[in-house]
N, CA, C and O atoms as a printed pandas DataFrame, in Angstrom:
     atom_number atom_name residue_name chain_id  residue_number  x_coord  y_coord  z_coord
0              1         N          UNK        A               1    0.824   -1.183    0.000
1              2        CA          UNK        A               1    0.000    0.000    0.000
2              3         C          UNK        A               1    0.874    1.254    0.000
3              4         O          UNK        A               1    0.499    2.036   -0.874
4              5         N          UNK        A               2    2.076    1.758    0.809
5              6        CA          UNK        A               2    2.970    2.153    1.300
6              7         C          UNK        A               2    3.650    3.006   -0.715
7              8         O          UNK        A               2    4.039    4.104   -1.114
8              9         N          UNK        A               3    3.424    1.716   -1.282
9             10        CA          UNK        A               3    4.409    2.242   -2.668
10            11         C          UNK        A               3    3.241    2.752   -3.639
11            12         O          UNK        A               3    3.290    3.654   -4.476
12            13         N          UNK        A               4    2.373    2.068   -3.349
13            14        CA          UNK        A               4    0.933    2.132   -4.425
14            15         C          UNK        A               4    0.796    4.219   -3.903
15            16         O          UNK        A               4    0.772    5.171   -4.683
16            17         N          UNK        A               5    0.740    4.237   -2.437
17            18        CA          UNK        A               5    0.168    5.343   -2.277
18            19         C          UNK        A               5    0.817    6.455   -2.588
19            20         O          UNK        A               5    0.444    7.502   -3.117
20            21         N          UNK        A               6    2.260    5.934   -2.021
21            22        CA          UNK        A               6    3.747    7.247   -1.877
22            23         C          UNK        A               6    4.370    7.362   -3.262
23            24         O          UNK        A               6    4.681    8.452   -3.742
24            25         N          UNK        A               7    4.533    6.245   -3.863
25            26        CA          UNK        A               7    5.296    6.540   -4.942
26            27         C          UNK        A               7    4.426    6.752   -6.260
27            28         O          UNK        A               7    4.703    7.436   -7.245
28            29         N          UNK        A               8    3.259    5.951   -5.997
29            30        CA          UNK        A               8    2.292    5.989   -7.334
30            31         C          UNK        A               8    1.316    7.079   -7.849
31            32         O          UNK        A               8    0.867    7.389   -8.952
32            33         N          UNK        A               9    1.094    7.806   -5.779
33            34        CA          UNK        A               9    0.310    9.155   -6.259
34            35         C          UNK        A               9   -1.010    8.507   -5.801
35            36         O          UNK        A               9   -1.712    9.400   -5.327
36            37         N          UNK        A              10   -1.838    6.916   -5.735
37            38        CA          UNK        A              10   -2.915    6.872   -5.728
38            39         C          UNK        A              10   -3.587    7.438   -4.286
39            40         O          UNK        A              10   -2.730    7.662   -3.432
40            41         N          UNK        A              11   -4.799    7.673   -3.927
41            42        CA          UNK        A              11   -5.389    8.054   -2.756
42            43         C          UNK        A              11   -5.958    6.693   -2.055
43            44         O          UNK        A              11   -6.753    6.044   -2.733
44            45         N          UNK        A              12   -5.674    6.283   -0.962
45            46        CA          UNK        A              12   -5.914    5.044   -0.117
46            47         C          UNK        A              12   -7.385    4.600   -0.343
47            48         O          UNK        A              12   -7.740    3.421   -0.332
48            49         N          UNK        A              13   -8.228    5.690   -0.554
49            50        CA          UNK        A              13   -9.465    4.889   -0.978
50            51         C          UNK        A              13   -9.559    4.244   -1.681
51            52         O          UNK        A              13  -10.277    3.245   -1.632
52            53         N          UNK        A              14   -8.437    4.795   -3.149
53            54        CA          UNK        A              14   -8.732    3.714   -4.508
54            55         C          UNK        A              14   -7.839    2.403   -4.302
55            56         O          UNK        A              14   -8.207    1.243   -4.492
56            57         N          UNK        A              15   -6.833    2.755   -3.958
57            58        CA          UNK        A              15   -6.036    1.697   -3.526
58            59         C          UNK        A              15   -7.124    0.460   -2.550
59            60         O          UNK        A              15   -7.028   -0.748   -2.764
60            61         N          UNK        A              16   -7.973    0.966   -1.646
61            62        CA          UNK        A              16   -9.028    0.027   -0.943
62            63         C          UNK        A              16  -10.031   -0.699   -1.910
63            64         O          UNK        A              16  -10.659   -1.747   -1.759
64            65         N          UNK        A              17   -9.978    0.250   -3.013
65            66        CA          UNK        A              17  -11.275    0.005   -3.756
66            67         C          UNK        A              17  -11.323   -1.076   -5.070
67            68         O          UNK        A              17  -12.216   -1.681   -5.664
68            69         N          UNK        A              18   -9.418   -0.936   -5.209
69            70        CA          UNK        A              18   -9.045   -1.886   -5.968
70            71         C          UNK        A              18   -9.588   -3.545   -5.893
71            72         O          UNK        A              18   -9.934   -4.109   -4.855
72            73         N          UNK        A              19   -9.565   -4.140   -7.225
73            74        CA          UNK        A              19   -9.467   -5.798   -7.605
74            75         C          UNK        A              19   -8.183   -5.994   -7.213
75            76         O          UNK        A              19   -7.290   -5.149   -7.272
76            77         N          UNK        A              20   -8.076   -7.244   -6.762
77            78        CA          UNK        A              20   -6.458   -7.711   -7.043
78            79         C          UNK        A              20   -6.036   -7.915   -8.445
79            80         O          UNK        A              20   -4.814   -7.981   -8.579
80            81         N          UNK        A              21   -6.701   -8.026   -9.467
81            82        CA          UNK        A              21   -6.526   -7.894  -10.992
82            83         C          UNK        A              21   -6.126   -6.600  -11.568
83            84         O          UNK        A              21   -5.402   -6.406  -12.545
84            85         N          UNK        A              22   -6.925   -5.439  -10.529
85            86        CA          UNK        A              22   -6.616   -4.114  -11.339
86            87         C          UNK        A              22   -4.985   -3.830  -10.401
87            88         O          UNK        A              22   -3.954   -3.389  -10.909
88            89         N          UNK        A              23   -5.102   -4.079   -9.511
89            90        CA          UNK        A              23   -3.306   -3.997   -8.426
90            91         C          UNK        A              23   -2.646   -4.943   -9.121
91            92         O          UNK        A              23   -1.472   -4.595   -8.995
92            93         N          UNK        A              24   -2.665   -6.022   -9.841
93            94        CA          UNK        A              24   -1.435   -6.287  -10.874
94            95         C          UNK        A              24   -0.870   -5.273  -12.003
95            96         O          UNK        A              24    0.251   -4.864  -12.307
96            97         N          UNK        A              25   -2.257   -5.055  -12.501
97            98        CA          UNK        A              25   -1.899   -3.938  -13.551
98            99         C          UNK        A              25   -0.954   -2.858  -13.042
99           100         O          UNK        A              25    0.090   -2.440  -13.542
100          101         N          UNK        A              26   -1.640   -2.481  -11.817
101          102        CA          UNK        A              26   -1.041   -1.093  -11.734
102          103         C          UNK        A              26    0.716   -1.315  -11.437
103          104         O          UNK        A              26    1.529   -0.428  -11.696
104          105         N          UNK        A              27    1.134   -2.795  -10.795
105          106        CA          UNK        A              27    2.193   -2.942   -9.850
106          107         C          UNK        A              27    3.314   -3.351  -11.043
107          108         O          UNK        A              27    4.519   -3.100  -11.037
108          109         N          UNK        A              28    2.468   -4.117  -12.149
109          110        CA          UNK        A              28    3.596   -4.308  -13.681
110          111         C          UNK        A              28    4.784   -4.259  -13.866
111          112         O          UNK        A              28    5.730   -5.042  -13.777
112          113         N          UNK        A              29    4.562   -2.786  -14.257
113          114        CA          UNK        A              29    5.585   -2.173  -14.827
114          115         C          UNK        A              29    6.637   -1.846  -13.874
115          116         O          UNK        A              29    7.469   -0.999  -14.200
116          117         N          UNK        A              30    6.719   -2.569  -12.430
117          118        CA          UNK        A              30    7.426   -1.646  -11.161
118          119         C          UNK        A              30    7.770   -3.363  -10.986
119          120         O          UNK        A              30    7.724   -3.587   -9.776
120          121         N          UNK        A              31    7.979   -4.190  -11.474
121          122        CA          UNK        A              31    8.112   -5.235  -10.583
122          123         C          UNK        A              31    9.095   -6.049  -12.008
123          124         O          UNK        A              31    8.913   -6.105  -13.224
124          125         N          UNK        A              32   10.296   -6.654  -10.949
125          126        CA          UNK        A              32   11.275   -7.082  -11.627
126          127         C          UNK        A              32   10.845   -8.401  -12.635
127          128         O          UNK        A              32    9.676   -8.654  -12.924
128          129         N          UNK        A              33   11.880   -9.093  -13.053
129          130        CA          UNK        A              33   12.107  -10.351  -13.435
130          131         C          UNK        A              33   11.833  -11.339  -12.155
131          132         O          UNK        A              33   12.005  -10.913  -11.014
132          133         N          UNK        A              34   11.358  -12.805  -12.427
133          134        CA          UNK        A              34   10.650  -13.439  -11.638
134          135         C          UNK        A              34   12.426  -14.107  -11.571
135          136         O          UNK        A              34   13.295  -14.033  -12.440
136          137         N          UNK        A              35   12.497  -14.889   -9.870
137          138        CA          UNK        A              35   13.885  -14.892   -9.380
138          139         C          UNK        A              35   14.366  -16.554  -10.081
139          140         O          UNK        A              35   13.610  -17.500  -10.303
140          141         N          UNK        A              36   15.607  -16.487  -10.269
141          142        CA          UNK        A              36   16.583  -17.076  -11.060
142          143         C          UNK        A              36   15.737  -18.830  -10.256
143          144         O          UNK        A              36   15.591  -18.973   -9.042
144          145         N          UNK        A              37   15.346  -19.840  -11.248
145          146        CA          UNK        A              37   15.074  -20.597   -9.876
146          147         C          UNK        A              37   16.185  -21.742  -10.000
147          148         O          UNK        A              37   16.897  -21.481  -10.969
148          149         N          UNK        A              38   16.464  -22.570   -9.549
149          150        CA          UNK        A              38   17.344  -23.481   -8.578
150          151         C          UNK        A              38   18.180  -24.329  -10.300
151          152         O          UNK        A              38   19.282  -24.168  -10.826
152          153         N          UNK        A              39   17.047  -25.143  -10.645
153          154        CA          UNK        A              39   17.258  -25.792  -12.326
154          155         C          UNK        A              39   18.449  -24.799  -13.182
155          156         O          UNK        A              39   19.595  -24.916  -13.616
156          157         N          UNK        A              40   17.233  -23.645  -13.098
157          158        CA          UNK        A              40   18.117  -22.648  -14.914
158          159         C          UNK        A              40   19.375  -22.409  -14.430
159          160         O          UNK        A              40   20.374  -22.303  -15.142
160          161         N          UNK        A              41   19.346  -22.297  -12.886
161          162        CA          UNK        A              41   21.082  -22.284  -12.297
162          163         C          UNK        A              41   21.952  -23.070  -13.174
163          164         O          UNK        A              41   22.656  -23.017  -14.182
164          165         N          UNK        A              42   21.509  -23.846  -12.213
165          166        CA          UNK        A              42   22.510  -25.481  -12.854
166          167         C          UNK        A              42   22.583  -25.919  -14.129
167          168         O          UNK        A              42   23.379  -26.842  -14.300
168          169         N          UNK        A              43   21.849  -25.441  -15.304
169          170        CA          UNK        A              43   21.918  -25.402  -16.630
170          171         C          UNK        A              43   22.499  -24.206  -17.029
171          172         O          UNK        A              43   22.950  -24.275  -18.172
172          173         N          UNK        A              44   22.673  -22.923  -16.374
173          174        CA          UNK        A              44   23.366  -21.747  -17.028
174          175         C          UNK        A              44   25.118  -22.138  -16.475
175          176         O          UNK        A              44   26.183  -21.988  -17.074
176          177         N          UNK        A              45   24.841  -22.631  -15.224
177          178        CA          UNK        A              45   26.220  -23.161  -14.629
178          179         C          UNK        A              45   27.054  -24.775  -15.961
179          180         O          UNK        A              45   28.205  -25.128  -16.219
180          181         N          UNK        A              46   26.161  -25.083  -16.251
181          182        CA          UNK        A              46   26.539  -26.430  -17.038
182          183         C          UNK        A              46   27.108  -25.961  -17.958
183          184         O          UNK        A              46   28.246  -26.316  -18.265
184          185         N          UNK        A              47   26.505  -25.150  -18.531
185          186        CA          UNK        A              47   26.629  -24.245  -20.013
186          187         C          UNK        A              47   27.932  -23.659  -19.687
187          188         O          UNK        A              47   28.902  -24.271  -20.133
188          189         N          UNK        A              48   28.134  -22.708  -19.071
189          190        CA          UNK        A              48   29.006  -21.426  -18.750
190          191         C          UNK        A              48   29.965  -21.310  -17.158
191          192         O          UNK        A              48   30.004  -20.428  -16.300
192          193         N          UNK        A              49   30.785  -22.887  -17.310
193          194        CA          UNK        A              49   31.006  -23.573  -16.209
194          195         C          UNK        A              49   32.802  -21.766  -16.345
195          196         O          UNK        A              49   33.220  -20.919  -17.135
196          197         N          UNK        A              50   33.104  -22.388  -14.719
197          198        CA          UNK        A              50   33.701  -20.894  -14.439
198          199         C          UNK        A              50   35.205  -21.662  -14.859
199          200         O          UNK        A              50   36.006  -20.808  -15.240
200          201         N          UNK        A              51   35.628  -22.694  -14.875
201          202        CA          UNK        A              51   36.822  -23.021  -15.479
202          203         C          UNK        A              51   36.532  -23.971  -16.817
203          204         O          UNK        A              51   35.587  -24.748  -16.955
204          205         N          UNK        A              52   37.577  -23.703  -17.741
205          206        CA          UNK        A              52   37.583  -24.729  -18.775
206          207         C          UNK        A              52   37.729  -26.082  -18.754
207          208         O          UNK        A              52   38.637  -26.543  -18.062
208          209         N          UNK        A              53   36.793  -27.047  -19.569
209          210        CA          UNK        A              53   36.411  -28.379  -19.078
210          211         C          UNK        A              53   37.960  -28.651  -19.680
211          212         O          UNK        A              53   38.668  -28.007  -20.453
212          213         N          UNK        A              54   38.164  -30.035  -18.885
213          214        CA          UNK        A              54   40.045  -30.757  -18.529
214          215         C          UNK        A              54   39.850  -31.569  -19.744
215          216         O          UNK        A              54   40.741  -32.327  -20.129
Protein backbone atom coordinates (compact mmCIF):
# COMPACT_ATOMS: atom_id res chain seq x y z
CA UNK A 1 0.00 0.00 0.00
CA UNK A 2 2.97 2.15 1.30
CA UNK A 3 4.41 2.24 -2.67
CA UNK A 4 0.93 2.13 -4.43
CA UNK A 5 0.17 5.34 -2.28
CA UNK A 6 3.75 7.25 -1.88
CA UNK A 7 5.30 6.54 -4.94
CA UNK A 8 2.29 5.99 -7.33
CA UNK A 9 0.31 9.15 -6.26
CA UNK A 10 -2.92 6.87 -5.73
CA UNK A 11 -5.39 8.05 -2.76
CA UNK A 12 -5.91 5.04 -0.12
CA UNK A 13 -9.46 4.89 -0.98
CA UNK A 14 -8.73 3.71 -4.51
CA UNK A 15 -6.04 1.70 -3.53
CA UNK A 16 -9.03 0.03 -0.94
CA UNK A 17 -11.27 0.00 -3.76
CA UNK A 18 -9.05 -1.89 -5.97
CA UNK A 19 -9.47 -5.80 -7.61
CA UNK A 20 -6.46 -7.71 -7.04
CA UNK A 21 -6.53 -7.89 -10.99
CA UNK A 22 -6.62 -4.11 -11.34
CA UNK A 23 -3.31 -4.00 -8.43
CA UNK A 24 -1.43 -6.29 -10.87
CA UNK A 25 -1.90 -3.94 -13.55
CA UNK A 26 -1.04 -1.09 -11.73
CA UNK A 27 2.19 -2.94 -9.85
CA UNK A 28 3.60 -4.31 -13.68
CA UNK A 29 5.59 -2.17 -14.83
CA UNK A 30 7.43 -1.65 -11.16
CA UNK A 31 8.11 -5.23 -10.58
CA UNK A 32 11.27 -7.08 -11.63
CA UNK A 33 12.11 -10.35 -13.44
CA UNK A 34 10.65 -13.44 -11.64
CA UNK A 35 13.89 -14.89 -9.38
CA UNK A 36 16.58 -17.08 -11.06
CA UNK A 37 15.07 -20.60 -9.88
CA UNK A 38 17.34 -23.48 -8.58
CA UNK A 39 17.26 -25.79 -12.33
CA UNK A 40 18.12 -22.65 -14.91
CA UNK A 41 21.08 -22.28 -12.30
CA UNK A 42 22.51 -25.48 -12.85
CA UNK A 43 21.92 -25.40 -16.63
CA UNK A 44 23.37 -21.75 -17.03
CA UNK A 45 26.22 -23.16 -14.63
CA UNK A 46 26.54 -26.43 -17.04
CA UNK A 47 26.63 -24.25 -20.01
CA UNK A 48 29.01 -21.43 -18.75
CA UNK A 49 31.01 -23.57 -16.21
CA UNK A 50 33.70 -20.89 -14.44
CA UNK A 51 36.82 -23.02 -15.48
CA UNK A 52 37.58 -24.73 -18.78
CA UNK A 53 36.41 -28.38 -19.08
CA UNK A 54 40.05 -30.76 -18.53
Amino acid sequence: MSFVVGRLGLAPAAYWAMTPRELSVVLAPHVGPAPLRAADLAALAARYPDRPPA
